[in-house]
N, C-alpha and C positions, 0 to 999 in steps of 0.2 A: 602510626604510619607517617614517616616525613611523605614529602613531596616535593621535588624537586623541581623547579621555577625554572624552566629556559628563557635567555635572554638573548635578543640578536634572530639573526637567520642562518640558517644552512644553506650547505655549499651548492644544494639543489636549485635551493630559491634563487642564489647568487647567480646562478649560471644560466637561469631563466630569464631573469630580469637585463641579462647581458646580451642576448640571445635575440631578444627582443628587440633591444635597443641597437644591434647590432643593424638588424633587419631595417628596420625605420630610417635609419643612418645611409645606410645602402641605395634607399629608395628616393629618401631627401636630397640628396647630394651629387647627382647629377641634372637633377632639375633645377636645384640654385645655381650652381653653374651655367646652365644653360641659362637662368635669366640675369644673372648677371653679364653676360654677353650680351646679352639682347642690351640692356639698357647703356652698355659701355657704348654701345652704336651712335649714341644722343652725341657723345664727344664727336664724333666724326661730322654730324649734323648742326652742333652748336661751331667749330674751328672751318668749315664751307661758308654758310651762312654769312659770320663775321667777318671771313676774306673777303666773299662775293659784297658787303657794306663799305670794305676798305677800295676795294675795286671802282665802287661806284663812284664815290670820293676820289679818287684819283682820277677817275673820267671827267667830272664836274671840274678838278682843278687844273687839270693838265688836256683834255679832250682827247684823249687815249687811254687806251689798256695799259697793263704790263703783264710781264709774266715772269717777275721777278720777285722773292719774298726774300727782305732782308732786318737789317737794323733801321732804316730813312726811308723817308715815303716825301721826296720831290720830286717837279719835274725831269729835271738835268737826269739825277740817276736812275729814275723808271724803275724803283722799287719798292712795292709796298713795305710797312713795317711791321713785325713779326718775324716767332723762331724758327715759322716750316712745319711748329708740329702744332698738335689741335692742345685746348685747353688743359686736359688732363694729362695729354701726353700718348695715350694711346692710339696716336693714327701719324702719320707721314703727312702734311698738305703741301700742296703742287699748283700751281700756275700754268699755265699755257697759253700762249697766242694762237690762234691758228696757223695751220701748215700755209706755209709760202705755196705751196705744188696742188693744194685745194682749188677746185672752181673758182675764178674771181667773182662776186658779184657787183653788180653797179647801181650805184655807185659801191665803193669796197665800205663794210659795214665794219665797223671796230667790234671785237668782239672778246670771249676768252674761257679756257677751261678752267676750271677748278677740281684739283682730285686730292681724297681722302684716301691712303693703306693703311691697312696696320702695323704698327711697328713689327718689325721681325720677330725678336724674340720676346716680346710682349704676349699680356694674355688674349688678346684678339687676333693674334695670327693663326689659331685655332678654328676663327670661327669660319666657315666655310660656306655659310649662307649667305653672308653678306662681304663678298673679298675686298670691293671697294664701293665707294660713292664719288658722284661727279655730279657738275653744277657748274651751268653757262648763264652769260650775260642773258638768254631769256627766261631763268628760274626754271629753265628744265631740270629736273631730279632724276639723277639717272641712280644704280645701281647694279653692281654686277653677283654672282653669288646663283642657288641656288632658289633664296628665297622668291617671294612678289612683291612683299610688304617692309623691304629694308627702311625706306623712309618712311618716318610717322606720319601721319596724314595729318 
């Protein structure tokens, strides 16, 4: 009597092991996504930050704000230096003076915003928890979004 030796797998096994793998895929793959958002957020955190250090610099050398992000950071042209956008690239950053039509205080306090978006058609325009970040001359951490915990503590 021969006996015939099978080698390999059947098409059952094949489609179990796929099945499987299918599932786990499914399940993996939106929570990497979701934490890769999360941590795309640090861009927004790390490109604030280092405007709000160029800012400060600029106040020490000039005794004023600006609310200008460009190529030069002198007095005369009142514009930090930088592209506008954060590190990675994933966020918009923004400058602000305060509004002219606000309360005056007294004496008038120099001040300034700073805002983080996401790019438009980037992959953080997606996330909804966290739509922007903002960030004033008193190291207030704002965030807008769904979430509580936008910034890292």
């Amino acid at each position: 009597m021969n006996r015939i030796v099978q080698l390999g797998f059947t098409l059952i096994e094949l489609m179990v092991t796929l099945v499987i793998l299918a599932i786990l895929v499914a399940i993996a793959y939106p929570s990497y996504m979701h934490w890769t958002t999360v941590t795309r957020r640090s861009d927004a955190e790390i490109g604030l930050t280092q405007l709000a250090a160029q800012e400060e610099k600029f106040f020490a050398d000039c005794n004023a704000y600006t609310s200008s992000i460009g190529a030069t950071e002198s007095c005369q042209s009142a514009t930090l230096a930088g592209s506008g956008y954060s590190p990675d690239g994933y966020y918009v950053l923004t400058a602000k003076s305060p509004n002219p039509n606000d309360a005056p205080t007294s004496p008038p306090q120099p001040s300034y915003l700073l805002k983080a978006v996401p790019m438009i058609t980037g992959p953080q325009a997606n996330d909804t928890q966290c739509t922007s970040f903002t960030l004033d001359e008193k190291g207030n951490k704002l965030a807008t979004g769904t979430a509580t915990d936008c910034w890292k503590k």
